[in-house]
C-alpha positions as CSV (number, residue, x, y, z in Angstrom):
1,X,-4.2,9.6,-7.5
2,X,-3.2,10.8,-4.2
3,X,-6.2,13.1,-3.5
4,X,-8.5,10.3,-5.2
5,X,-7.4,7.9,-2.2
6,X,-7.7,10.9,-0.3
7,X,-11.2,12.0,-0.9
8,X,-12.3,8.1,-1.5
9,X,-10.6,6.0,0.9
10,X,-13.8,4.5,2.0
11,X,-14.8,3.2,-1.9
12,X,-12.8,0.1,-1.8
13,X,-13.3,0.4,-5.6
14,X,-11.3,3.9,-6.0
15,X,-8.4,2.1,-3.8
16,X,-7.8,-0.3,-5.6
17,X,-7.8,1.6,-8.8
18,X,-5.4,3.9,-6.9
19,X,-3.4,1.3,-5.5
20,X,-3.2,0.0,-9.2
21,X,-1.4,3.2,-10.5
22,X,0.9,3.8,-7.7
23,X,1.9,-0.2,-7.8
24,X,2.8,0.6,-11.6
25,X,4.8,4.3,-10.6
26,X,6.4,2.5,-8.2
27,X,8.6,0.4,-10.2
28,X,10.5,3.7,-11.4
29,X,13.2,5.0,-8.3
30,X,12.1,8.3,-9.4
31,X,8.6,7.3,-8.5
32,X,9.6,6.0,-5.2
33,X,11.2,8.6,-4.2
34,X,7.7,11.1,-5.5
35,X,5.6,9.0,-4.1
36,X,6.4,8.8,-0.5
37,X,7.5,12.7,-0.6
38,X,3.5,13.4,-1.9
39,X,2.6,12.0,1.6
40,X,1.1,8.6,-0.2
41,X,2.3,6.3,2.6
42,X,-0.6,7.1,5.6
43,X,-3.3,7.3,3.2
44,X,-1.9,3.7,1.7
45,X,-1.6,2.5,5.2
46,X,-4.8,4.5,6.0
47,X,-6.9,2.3,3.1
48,X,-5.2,-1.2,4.0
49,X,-6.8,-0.8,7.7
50,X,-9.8,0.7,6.4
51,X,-10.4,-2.5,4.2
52,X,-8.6,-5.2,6.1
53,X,-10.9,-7.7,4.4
54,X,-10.4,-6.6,1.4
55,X,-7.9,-9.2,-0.4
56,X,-8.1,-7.2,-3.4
57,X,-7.1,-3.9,-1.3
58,X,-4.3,-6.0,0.9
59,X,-2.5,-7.5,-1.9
60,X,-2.3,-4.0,-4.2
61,X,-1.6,-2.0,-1.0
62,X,1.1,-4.8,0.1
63,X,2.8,-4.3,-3.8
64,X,2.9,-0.9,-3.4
65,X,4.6,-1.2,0.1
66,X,7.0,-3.7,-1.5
67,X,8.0,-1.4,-4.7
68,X,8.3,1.7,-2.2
69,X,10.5,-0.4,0.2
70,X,12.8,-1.2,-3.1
71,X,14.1,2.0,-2.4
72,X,16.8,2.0,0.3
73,X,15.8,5.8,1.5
74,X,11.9,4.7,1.9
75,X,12.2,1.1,4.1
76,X,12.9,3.2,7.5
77,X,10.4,5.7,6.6
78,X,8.1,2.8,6.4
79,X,8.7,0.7,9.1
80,X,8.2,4.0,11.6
81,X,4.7,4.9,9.4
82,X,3.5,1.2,10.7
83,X,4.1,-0.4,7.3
84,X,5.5,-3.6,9.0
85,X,2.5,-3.9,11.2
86,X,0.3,-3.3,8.2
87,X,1.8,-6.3,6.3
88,X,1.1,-8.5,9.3
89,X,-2.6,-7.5,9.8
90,X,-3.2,-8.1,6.2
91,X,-1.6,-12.1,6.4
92,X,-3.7,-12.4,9.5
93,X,-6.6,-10.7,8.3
94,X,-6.8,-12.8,4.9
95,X,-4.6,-16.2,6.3
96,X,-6.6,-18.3,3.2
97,X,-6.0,-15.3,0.0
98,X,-3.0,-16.8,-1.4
99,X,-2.0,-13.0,-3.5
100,X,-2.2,-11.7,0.1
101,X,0.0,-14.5,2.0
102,X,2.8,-14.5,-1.2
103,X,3.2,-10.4,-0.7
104,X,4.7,-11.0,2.8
């Protein structure tokens, strides 16, 4: 999944399908802990600027964020990445998406 949002983080289609899995990984501590440590955060961060208009990509990419940030051990880590200023170009970006505006 990684290297797919890797390769394709300019297929808003392959994020989200991406952003899908990880969303569903991310539920397990284990997962959280695997997932940032594979270097998933910048390319998430990476495909949420890349498709700011995306609603779709915002509110996958903003679950993710949230599962991760479950974690204790990953909420500093993504708060110095840019993850808070991610969340708030995604609510500006989409202010009428209500999927978007409830992930904040």
């Amino acid at each position: 999944m990684i290297s797919a949002l890797k390769e394709h983080v300019e297929s808003e289609s392959c994020v989200i399908a991406a952003q899908q899995a990880l969303r569903n990984l991310a539920f397990s501590d284990y997962n959280k802990t695997s997932i940032m440590q594979s270097g998933a955060l910048p390319l998430l961060l990476l495909a949420l600027e890349k498709h700011k208009l995306s609603p779709r990509v915002q509110e996958q990419g903003l679950a993710v964020l949230w599962n991760l940030a479950s974690e204790k051990s990953n909420q500093e880590p993504i708060l110095k990445q840019g993850g808070f200023q991610a969340v708030l170009l995604a609510m500006r970006e989409n202010k009428s998406d209500a999927l978007v505006q409830a992930r904040k």
